[in-house]
C-alpha positions as CSV (number, residue, x, y, z in Angstrom):
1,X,-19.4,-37.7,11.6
2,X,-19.5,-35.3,14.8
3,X,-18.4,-31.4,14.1
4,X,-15.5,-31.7,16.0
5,X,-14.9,-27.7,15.6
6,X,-16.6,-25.8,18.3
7,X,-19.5,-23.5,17.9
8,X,-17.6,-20.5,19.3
9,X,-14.6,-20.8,16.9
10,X,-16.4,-21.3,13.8
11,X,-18.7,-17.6,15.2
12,X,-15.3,-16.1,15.5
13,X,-13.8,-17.3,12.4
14,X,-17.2,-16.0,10.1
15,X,-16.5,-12.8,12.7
16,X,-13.0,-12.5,11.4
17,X,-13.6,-13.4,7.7
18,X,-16.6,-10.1,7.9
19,X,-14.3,-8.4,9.4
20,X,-12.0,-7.7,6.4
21,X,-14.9,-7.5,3.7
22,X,-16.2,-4.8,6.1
23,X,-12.5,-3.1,6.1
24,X,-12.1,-3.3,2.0
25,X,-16.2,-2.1,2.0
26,X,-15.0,0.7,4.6
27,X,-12.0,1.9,2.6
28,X,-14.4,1.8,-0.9
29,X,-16.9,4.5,1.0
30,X,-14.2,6.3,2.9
31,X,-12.2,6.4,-0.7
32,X,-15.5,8.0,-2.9
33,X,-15.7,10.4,0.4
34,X,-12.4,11.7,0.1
35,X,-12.1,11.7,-3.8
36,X,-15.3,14.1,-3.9
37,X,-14.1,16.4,-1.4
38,X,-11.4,17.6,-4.3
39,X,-13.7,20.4,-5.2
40,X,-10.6,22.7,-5.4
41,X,-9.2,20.6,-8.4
42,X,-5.6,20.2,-6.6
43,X,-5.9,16.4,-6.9
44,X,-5.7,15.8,-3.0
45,X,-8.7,14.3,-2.8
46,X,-7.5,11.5,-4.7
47,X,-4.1,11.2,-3.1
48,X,-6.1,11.0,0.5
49,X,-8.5,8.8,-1.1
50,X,-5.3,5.8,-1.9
51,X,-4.4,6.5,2.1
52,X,-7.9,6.3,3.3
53,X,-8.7,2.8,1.6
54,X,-5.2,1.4,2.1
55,X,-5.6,1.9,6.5
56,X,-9.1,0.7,6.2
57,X,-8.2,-2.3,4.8
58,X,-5.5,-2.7,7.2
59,X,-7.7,-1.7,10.2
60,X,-10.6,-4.4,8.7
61,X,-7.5,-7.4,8.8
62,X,-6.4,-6.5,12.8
63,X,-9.9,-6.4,13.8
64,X,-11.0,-9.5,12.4
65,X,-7.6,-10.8,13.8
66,X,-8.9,-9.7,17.7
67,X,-11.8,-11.7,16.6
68,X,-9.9,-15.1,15.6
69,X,-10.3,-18.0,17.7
70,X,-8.0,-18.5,20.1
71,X,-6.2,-22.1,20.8
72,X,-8.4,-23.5,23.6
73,X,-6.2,-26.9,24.4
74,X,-5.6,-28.3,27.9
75,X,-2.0,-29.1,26.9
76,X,0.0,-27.2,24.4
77,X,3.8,-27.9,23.0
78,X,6.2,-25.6,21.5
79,X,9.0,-26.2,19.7
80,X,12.8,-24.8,20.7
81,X,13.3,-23.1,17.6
82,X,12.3,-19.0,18.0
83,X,9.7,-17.7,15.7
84,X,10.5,-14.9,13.5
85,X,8.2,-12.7,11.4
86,X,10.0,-13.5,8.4
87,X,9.1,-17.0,8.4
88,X,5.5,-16.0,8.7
89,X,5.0,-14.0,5.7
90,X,5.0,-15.0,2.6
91,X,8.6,-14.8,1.4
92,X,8.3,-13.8,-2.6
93,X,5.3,-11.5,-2.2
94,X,7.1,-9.8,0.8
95,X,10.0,-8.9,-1.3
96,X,7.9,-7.4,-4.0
97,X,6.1,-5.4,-1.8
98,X,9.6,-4.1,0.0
99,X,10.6,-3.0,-3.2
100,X,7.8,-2.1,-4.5
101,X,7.8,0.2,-0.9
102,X,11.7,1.3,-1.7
103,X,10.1,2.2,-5.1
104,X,7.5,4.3,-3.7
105,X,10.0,6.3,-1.4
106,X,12.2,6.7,-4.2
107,X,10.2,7.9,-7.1
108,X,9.0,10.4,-4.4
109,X,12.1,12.0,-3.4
110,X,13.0,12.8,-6.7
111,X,10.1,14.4,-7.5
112,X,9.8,16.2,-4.2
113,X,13.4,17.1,-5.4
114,X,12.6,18.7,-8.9
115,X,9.0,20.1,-7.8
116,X,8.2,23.6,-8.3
117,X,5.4,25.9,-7.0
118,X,2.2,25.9,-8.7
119,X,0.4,29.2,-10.0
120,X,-0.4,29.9,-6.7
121,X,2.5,29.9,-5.3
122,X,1.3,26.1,-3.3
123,X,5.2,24.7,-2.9
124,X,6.1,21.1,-4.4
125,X,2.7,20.6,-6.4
126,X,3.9,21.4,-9.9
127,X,6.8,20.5,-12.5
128,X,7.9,23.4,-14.7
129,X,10.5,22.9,-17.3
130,X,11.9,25.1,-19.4
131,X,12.3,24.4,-23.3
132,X,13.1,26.9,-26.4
133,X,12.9,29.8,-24.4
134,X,9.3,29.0,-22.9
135,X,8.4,27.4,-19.4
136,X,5.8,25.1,-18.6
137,X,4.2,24.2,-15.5
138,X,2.0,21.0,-15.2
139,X,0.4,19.5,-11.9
140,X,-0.8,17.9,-10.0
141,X,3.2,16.3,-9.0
142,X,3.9,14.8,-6.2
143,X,6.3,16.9,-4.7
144,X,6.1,17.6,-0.9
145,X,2.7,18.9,-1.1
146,X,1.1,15.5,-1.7
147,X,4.3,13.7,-0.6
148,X,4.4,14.3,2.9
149,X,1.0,12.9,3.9
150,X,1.7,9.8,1.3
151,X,4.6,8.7,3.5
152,X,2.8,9.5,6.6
153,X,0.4,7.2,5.8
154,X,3.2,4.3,4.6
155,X,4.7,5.1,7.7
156,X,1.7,4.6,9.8
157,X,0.6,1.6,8.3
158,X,4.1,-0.3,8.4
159,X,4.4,0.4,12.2
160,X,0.8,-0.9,12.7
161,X,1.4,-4.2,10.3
162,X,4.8,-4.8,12.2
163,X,3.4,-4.8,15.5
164,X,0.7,-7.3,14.2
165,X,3.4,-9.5,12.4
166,X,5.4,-9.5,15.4
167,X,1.9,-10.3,18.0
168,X,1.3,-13.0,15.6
169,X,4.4,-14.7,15.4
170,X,4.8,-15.0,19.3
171,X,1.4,-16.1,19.7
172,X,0.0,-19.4,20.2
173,X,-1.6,-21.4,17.7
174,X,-0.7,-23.4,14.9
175,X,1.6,-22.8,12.5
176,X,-0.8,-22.6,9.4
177,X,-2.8,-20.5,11.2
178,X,-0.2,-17.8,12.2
179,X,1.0,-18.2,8.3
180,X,-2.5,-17.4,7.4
181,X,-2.6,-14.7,9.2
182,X,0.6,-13.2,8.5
183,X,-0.6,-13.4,4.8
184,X,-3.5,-11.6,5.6
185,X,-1.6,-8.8,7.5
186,X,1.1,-8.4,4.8
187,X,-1.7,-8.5,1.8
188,X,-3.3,-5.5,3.6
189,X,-0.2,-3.7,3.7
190,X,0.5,-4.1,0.6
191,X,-2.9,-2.8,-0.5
192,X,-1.5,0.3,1.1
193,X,2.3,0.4,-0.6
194,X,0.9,-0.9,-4.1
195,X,-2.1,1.9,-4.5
196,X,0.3,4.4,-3.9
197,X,2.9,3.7,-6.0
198,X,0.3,3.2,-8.6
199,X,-1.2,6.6,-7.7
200,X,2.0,8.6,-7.8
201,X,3.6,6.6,-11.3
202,X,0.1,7.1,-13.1
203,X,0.6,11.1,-11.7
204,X,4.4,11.6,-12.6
205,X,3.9,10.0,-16.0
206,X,0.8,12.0,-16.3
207,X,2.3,15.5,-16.1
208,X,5.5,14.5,-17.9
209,X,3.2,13.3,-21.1
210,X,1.7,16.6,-20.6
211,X,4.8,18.4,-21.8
212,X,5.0,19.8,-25.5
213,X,8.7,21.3,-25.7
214,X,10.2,18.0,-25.4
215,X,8.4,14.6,-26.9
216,X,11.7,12.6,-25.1
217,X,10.2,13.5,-21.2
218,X,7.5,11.6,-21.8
219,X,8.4,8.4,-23.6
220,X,11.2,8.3,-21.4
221,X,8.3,8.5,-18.1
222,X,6.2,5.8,-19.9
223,X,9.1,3.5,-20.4
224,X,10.4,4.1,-16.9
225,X,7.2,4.6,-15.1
226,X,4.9,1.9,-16.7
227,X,6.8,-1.4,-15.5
228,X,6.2,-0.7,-11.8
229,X,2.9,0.8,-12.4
230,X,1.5,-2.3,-14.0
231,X,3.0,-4.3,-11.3
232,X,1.6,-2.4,-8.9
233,X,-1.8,-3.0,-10.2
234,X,-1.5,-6.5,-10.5
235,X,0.0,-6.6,-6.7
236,X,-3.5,-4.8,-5.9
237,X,-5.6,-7.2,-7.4
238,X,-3.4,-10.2,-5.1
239,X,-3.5,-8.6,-2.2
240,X,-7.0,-7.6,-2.3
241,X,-7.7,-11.4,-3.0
242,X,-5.6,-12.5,-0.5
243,X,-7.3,-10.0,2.3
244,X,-10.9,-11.9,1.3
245,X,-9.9,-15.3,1.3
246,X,-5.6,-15.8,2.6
247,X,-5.8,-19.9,2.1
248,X,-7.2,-19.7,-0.8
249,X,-4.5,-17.6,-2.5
250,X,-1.9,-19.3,-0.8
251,X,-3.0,-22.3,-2.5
């Protein structure tokens, strides 16, 4: 049977397919890089740690997307129905990762809300509360000090991941392909949204446990903050499948 698949496309398509390892391998180094830089103890190093392997992966996805093969027929057909990006992505994964995005936002304006200043006087990095006459102050919180950059980097990445969604929509190709890709595209995003989220709920419910003047802060943080923290991590371990190998989680 003759290899009807030419020699070019199947380079690109290997190209592409080392492309993302390289951008989850990329965001593993960049990630211990950043974590170790926290000599100071205030926790940054982590929180810049979740951005910096979230926009690797999503850099290692658009590059091997420049490298994909490229439709090469003498005669192409299109249909007279318009291509939307929502009809590319995956429908139920995109909706968890919205709200697991809207979640994110959330959970961070309210604790940007109630943050205090730490011993330093370092604004919206600790939670003090006040119980039996006494006042606590626990960190690290996500308040603005580690908030801020977090939704930089959400907002960064979503702009990026639309513009690909929208380049590969209107493309040409076929449609599995574009639907593959799209996975791919959204999967890396959501390596971005779901780290995060599981970053700042393991945080939050971390300094609220911490508390000794009130038993209720915490078991209320664990029941609240637990569901979408597991979820996140289980969203991690899709999306990082689906970055390695998009057909085969589709399937």
């Amino acid at each position: 049977m003759l290899d009807t698949v030419p020699a070019e496309s199947r380079l690109r398509a290997r190209a592409d397919r080392w492309a993302r390892w390289a951008g989850l391998a990329a965001g593993v180094v960049v990630a211990q890089l950043l974590a170790a830089m926290d000599s100071d103890g205030l926790g940054s190093g982590v929180l810049y740690a979740l951005a910096g392997f979230g926009l690797c992966a999503v850099g290692g996805v658009l590059l091997g997307d420049a490298l994909a093969p490229r439709p090469r027929e003498a005669v192409r057909t299109a249909g007279l129905t318009p291509r939307r990006v929502r009809d590319q992505v995956p429908p139920r994964m995109s909706r968890l990762l919205i709200l697991q995005a809207a979640t994110l936002v959330l959970l961070l304006t309210v604790t940007t809300t109630v943050a205090s200043a730490d011993d330093l006087g370092r604004a919206g990095r600790a939670f003090a509360v006040t119980c039996g006459g006494a006042t606590e102050v626990h960190g690290p919180w996500p308040g603005s000090f580690y908030a801020v950059p977090i939704l930089g980097s959400l907002a960064v990445g979503t702009a990026v991941c639309g513009w690909a969604l929208r380049r590969i929509a209107h493309r040409p190709g076929g449609e599995q392909e574009r639907r593959d890709r799209s996975s791919a595209i959204t999967a890396a995003w959501g390596l971005l949204v779901s780290t995060q989220l599981l970053g700042a709920a393991t945080t939050v419910t971390g300094a609220l446990t911490s508390t000794t003047c009130d038993g209720a802060i915490g078991t209320g943080a664990v029941v609240v903050l637990a569901p979408p923290a597991l979820l996140a991590l289980l969203t991690v371990a899709w999306c990082f499948f689906t970055v390695l190998s998009p057909r085969a989680a589709r399937r």
